[in-house]
N, C-alpha and C positions, 0 to 999 in steps of 0.2 A: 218715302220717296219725296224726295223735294221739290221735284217740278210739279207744276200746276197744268194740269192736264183736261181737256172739253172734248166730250165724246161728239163727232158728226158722223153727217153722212155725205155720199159722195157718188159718183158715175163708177166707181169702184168699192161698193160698198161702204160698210161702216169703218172709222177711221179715229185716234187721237189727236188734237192737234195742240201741241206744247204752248201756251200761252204767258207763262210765269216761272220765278223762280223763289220757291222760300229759302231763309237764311243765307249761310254764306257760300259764295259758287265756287270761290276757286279751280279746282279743275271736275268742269261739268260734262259728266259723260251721259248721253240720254239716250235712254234702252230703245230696244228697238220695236218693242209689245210693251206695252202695258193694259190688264185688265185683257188678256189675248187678244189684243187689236194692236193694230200695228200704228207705229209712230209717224205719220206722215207729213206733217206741215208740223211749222217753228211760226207760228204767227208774228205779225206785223209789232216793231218794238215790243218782244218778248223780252227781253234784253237791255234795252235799251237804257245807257248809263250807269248801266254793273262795275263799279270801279273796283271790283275783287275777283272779278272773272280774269283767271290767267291763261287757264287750257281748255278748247274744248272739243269734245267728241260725240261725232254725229254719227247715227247707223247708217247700214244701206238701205233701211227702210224711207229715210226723208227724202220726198222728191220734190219739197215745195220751203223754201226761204225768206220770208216777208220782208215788205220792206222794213229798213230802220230795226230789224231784228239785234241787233248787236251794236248799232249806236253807241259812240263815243263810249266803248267799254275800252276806256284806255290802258288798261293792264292786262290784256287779251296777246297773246303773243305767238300762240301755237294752235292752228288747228287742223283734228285730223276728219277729213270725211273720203267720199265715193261720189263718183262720177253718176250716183242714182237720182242726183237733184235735176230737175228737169225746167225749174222755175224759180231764180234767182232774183229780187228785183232790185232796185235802187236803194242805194244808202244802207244795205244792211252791214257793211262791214264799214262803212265811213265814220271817220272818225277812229280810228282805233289805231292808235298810234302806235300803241307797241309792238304792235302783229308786227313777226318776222317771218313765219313759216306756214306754209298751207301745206300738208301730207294730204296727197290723194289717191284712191287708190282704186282700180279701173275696172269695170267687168264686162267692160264692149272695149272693143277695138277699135280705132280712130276715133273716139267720141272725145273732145275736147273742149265741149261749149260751156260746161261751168270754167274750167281757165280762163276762158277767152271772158266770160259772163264778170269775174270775178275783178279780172284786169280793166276791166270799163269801168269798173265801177271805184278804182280805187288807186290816185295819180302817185301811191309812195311807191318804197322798194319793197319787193316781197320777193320769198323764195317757195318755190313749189318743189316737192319733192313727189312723183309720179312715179307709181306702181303699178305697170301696166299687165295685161292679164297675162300674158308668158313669161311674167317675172323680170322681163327689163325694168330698170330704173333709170329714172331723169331726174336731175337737181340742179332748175336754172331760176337764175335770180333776175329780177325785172327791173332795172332801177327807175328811180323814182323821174319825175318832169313836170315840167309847171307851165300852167295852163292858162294862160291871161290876155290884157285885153289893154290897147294904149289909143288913146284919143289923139289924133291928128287936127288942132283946130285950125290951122291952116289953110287943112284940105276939106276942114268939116269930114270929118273920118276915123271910121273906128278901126283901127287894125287890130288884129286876133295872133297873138304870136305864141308857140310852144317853143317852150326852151328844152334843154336835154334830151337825151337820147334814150329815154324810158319810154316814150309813143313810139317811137321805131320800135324797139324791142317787142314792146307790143301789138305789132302790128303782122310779127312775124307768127302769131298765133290762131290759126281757123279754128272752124268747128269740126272740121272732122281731121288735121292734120296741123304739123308744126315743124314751120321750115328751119330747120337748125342750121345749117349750110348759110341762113341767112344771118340767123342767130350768132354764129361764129364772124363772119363778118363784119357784123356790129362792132366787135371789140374794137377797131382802132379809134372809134367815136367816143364808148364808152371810159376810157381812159382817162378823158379830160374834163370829165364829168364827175367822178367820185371814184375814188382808189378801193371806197369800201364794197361797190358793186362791182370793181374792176377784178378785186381779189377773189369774192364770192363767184365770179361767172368764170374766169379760170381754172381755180381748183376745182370746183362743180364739174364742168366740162371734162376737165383730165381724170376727176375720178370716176365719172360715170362717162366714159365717152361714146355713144351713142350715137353713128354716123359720123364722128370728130376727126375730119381729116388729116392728112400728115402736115401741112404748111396751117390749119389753124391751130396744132396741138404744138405745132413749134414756137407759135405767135405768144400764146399763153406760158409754155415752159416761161421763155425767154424775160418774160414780163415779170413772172414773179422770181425770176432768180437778177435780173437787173433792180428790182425795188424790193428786197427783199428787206432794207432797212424801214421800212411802213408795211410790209408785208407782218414782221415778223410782231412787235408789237400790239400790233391791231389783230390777231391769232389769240396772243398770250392775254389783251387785256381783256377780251372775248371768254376766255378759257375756251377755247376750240379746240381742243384735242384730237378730233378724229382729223380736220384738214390738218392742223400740225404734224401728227404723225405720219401724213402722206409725204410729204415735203420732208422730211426724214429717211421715209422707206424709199425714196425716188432721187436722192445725194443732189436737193435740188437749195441747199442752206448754205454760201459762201461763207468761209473764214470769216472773213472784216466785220460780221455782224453777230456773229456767233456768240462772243462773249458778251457783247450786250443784252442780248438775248437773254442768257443764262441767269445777269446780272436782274434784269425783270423780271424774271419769273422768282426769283427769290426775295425778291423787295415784295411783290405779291403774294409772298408762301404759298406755291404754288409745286410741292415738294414732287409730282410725279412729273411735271414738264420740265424741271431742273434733271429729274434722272433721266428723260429720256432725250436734254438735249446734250447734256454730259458724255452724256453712250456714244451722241454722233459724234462729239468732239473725240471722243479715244478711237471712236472707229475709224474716223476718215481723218482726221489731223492729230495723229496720235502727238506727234514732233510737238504740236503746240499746247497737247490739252496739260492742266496743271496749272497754269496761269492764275485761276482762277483762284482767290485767296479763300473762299469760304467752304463747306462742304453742306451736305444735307444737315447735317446734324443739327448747323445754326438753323434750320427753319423752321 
């Protein structure tokens, strides 16, 4: 077993607490017992500076996160845990630049406070994908915002200014609830902020919509089938597949970009998003499909 593990004790008995990690982490999954004790705390920079750690998986057993635990593990991208962490602190996930995605998945009801714990602590974009305990799912993306500080000498004065619309977003997150209503809102701000959290909080929304009313589900259509020339690339160069094929199955891909489209995914050999955006071309624009001089064969 690779991890470096310290038996304690605690106001809940005896307990392991993950201190280390031997060789190489890549995707570190950490049990939930070991030595039949349960795994409960990730001590303080456990972690810290793992430039091989890409994925990682936490049980329901951790309900304590140290600080600086995951420190600038800048190839850290994916991770999946449970709403059992009850003690988050500072800086554990800072620095980690590649982190895209947090899967979490819930075994109380309204309990929010590691999202809320996670997003304080950490000013980029990240997407959470929640798995709440009747089986609904959420997948919203928080973009990023920047947090800074400009001297007035003038005024002898410091002013504190937030730029972007990532502290709203996060703002619209409690500890026991999450105003999506507000959330959807957001969108006309978020726009002119970053097209990549613009795309992400759209299809997110329309695919899992979850309280998503009719005038902001129309806001969203409307957006990604108006920008779908930045929409469609930034999918394909992604290889995003699951949002792509939503945007497929929902005849929400205009002509005038189509073949460009088809045209990038093949400069990319990306042999199953050529076939299935060829499909939509024969399906819905039969009259024009064909154009197209190459077939899969070239890929």
């Amino acid at each position: 077993m690779p991890g470096i593990y310290v038996q304690k004790s605690g106001p809940r008995g005896d307990y392991m607490e993950l201190t280390g990690w031997e060789g190489t982490a890549g995707t570190a999954v950490i049990p939930s017992h070991v030595r039949d004790l349960p795994v409960t705390k990730i001590a303080s920079h456990a972690f810290d500076g793992r430039t091989d750690l890409r994925e990682l998986r936490l049980p329901d057993s951790v309900v304590s996160i140290g600080a600086f635990c995951f420190y600038n593990c800048r190839s850290l991208k994916k991770i999946h845990m449970y709403d059992s962490v009850e003690d988050f602190y500072d800086g554990a996930l800072r620095q980690c630049l590649s982190l895209e995605e947090i899967t979490i998945e819930f075994r109380e009801k309204d309990h929010y406070s590691i999202v809320k714990e996670i997003l304080a602590d950490n000013d980029r974009m990240l997407t959470f994908h929640l798995v709440l305990p009747d089986g609904i799912q959420l997948r919203l993306t928080f973009p990023a915002y920047f947090d800074g500080f400009k001297e007035d000498t003038m005024a002898r004065a410091i002013h504190h200014s937030i730029n972007g619309s990532g502290f709203s977003y996060r703002e619209c997150v409690m500890r026991k609830s999450i105003s999506l209503k507000e959330y959807d809102r957001l969108f006309a701000r978020v726009i002119y902020d970053s097209y990549e959290a613009s795309v992400r909080i759209a299809l997110d929304r329309l695919m899992y919509p979850v309280e998503l009313a009719p005038v902001y589900a129309g806001n969203y259509e409307r957006y990604l089938v108006e920008t779908a020339d930045q929409v469609l690339p930034y999918l394909i160069g992604r290889g995003d597949m699951e949002r792509l094929l939503y945007l497929t199955e929902h005849k929400m891909i205009p002509r005038p970009v189509l073949e460009d489209a088809i045209r990038l995914a093949s400069e990319k050999d990306q042999a199953e998003t050529c076939a299935v955006l060829m499909e939509y071309q024969r399906k819905h624009f039969a009259a024009h499909a064909g154009t197209i001089r190459f077939s899969l064969d070239d890929l």
